[in-house]
N, C-alpha and C positions, 0 to 999 in steps of 0.2 A: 302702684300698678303702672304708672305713667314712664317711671324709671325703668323697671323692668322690659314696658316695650320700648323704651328706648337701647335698651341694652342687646335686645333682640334682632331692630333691626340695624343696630350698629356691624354688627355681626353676619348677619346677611349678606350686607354692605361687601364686605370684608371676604365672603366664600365667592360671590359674582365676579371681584375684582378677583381673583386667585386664579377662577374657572377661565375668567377671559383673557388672562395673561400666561398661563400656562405655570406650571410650577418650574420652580427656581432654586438649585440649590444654597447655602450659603457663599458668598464671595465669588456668583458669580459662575460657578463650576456648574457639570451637567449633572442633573438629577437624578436618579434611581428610574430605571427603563428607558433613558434619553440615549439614543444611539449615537456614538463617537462619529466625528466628523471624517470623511476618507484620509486618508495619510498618501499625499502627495511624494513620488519619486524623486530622492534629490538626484540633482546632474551630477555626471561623471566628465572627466578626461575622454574626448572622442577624437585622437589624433587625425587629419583630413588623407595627409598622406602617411600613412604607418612604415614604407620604406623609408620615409629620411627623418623617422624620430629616434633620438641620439639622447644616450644619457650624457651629464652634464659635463661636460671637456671636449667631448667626441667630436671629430670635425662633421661639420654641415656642407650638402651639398659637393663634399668633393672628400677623395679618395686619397690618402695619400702613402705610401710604401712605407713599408718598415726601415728602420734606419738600418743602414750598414756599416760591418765592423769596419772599423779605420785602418789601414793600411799603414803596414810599419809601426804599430802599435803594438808594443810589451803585451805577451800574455797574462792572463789572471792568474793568480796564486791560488795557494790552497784556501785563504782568505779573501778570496775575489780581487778587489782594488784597493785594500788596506796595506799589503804589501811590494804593488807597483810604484814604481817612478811618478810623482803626478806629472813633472816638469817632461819628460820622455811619451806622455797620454796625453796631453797639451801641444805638443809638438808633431804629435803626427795626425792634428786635426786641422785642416787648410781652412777653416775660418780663424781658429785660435790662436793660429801661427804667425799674425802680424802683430800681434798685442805684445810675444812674448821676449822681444829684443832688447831688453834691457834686464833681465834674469831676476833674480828675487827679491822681495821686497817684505818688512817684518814692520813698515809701521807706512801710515799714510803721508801723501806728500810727496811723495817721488814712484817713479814710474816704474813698472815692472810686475812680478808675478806676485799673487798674496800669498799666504801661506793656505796651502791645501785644504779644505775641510772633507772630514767622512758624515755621512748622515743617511740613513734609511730611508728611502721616496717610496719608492718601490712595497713596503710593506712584506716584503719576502724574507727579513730579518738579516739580510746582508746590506752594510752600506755603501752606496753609491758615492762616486767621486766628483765633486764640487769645487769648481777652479776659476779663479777670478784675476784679472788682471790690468793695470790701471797703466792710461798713455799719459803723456806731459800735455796732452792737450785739455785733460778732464774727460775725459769718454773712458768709459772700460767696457771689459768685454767678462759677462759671464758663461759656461758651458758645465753640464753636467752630463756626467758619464757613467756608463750602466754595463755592467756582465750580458755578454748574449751568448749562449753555447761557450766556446773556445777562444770569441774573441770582445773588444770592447765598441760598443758603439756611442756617440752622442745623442743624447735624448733630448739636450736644451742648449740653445744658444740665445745671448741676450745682449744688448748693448744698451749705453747710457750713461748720462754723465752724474756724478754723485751717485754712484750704485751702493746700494746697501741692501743685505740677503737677510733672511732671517726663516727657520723653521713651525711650520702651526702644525702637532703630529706628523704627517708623511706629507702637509704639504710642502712648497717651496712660495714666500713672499720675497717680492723683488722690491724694491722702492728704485724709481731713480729721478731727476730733476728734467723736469720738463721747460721747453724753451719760453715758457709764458710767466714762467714763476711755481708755478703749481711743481706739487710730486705726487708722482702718480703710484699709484702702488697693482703691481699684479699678483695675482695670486696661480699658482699655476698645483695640477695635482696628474697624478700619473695615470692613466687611461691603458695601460697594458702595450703598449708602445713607445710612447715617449711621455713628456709632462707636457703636458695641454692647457692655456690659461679655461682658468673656472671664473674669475673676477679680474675684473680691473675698473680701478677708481681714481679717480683724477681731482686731489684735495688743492684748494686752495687757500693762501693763508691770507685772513684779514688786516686789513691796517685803519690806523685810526686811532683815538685818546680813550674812547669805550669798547676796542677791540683789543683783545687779548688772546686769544684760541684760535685755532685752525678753525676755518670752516669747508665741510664738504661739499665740492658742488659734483658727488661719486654718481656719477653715471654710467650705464654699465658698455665699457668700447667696443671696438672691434678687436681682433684678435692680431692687428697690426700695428698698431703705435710704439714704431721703433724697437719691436721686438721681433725674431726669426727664430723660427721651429725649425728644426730639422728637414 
């Protein structure tokens, strides 16, 4: 008998503590009738001023004209700029026009024009002309050039010494050597105007007996380090 009430009010015990704690599902979770706690609004994007939010290339704070076709420049063919002169498209652009006095050049090391590249920026499925050219002091000059209506314009001009180009899909990466030791890498992509930097990073390389890799110190610049847009 003694067992029994003890079994009893072990049990009791046990519905009091239940009653005064409230039911509990397992692990934690809400019980059966237990109303869901409110669901809080996540934040959104609330630009402050929505006239000068630009997607990503777009210039900020300022306005700048469409480029214009170059004067004394060869018309486009029935293949846009696959079939023009590059060296003749080069020359009738008055920034490009001082790089290109020592005429062409098929390997590094000596001064003058590189060999032409074609490449798609544009995304329009026709490719743009890309033209680079190196002085004897180590500085070159890059420029790329695009179909507008009837005639050609410059969308990108660029200087620096150690330049090196390279394509990421339609964009355009720049590398060139900066005066500190570092290279800097721009990345530029086309905005319906011209190519606009989206990135630039400025790597530096380590030195030392347990250094071996570049290291990045990529911060993202301004849209002026020794580069010029149109």
């Amino acid at each position: 008998m003694t067992s029994s009430r003890h079994h009893f009010v072990a049990a009791l015990l046990c519905l009091c503590a239940l009653t005064a704690g409230g039911c509990s599902a397992p692990g934690g979770g809400l019980g059966a009738g237990t109303p869901a706690p409110p669901v809080s609004p996540q934040p959104y994007p609330e630009p402050l001023w929505p006239a000068w939010t630009s997607a990503p290339g777009a210039a900020v704070g300022r306005q700048e004209p469409a480029p214009t076709p170059l004067k004394n420049a060869p018309e486009p063919g029935p293949d846009g700029l696959v079939g023009v002169d590059p060296a003749q498209v080069a020359r009738a652009d008055p920034r490009m026009r001082p790089y290109l006095g020592k005429g062409a050049i098929r390997e590094p090391g000596r001064a003058g024009m590189r060999p032409p590249v074609h490449r798609d920026l544009t995304g329009d499925g026709k490719p743009e002309l890309i033209v680079a050219a190196d002085t004897a002091t180590g500085r070159s000059a890059l420029s790329v050039y695009a179909v507008d209506g009837d005639g050609i314009v410059s969308v990108l001009f660029t200087i620096g010494r150690q330049l090196a180009a390279e394509t990421i899909g339609t964009d355009l990466l720049v590398r060139i050597a900066a005066d500190d030791g570092s290279e800097q890498a721009v990345r530029y992509h086309w905005d319906g105007h011209r190519m606009t930097v989206v990135n630039d990073e400025r790597r530096f390389r380590k030195s030392g007996p347990d250094c071996d890799a570049e290291g990045t110190g990529a911060a993202s610049r301004p849209a002026d380090g020794g580069r010029k847009s149109p």
